[in-house]
N, C-alpha and C positions, 0 to 999 in steps of 0.2 A: 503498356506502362505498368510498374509495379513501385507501391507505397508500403511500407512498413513503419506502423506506430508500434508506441506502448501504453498502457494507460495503467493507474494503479488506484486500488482503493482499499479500504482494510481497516485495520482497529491500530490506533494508539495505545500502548498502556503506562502508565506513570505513577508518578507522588504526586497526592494529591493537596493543596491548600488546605491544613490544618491538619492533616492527616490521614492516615490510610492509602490504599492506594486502587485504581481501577483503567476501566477500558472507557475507550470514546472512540465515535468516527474519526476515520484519518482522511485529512482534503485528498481532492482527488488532484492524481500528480500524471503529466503526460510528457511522452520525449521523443526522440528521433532513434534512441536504440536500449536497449536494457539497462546496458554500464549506465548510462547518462540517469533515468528513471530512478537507480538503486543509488546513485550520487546523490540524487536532489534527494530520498528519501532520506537517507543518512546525516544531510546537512537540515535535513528540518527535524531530525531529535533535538536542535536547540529549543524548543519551542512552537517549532513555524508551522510543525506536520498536523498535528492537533487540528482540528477545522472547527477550534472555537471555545469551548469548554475551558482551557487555562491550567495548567499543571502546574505545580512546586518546580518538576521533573520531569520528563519524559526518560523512559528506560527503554523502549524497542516498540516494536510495531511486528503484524502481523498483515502480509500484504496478498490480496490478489492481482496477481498481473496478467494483462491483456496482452499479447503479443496480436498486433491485425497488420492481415497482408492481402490488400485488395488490388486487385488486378484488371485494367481495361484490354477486355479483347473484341474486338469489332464494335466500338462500343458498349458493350456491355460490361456492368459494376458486376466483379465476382470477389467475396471476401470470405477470407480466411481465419478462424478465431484460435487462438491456442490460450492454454488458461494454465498457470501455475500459483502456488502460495509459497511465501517466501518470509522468513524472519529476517530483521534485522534488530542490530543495537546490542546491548547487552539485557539480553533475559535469561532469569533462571528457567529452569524443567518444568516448575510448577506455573509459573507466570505463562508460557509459552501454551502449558496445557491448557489454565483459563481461555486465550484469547482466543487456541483453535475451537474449541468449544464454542466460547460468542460468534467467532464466525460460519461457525457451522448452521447454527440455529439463527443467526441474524441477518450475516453476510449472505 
């Protein structure tokens, strides 16, 4: 038997209430295949992706994504990780350079 998830986690970055603008954790999002995962990330720039904190705005995200592929053979659990980072939303060059940044040192 073979299962493939995806799982995402990463930084928000937006306007902020009253001004300026920064990074936050982004909730963590999971799916049955990428497209789905990179859907649900793009419909929660309304707001939704934030895990808390509250924007003016949300402008894009900086995401790690889990690709996991585990596998039952003879019963035994064998799992597979693959790992990529991924923008969405609309960010500038400099914004995008911030987040990889945060998430280098944070994520």
């Amino acid at each position: 038997m073979k299962t493939i998830t995806f799982e995402s986690t990463g930084f928000v970055y937006g306007s902020l209430w009253g001004g300026g603008s920064g990074a936050y954790p982004a909730r963590k999002l999971t799916a049955n295949t990428k497209k789905e995962l990179l859907e649900k990330a793009n419909a929660g720039l309304d707001g939704s992706l934030d895990s808390g904190m509250g924007y003016e705005s949300l402008q894009g995200a900086i995401l790690e994504i889990k690709k996991i592929t585990t596998l039952l053979i003879k019963g035994e659990e064998f799992t597979n990780l693959q790992v990529e980072t991924e923008f969405i939303g609309n960010l500038k060059e400099k914004d995008k350079d911030f987040l990889f940044e945060l998430y280098m040192n944070e994520g």
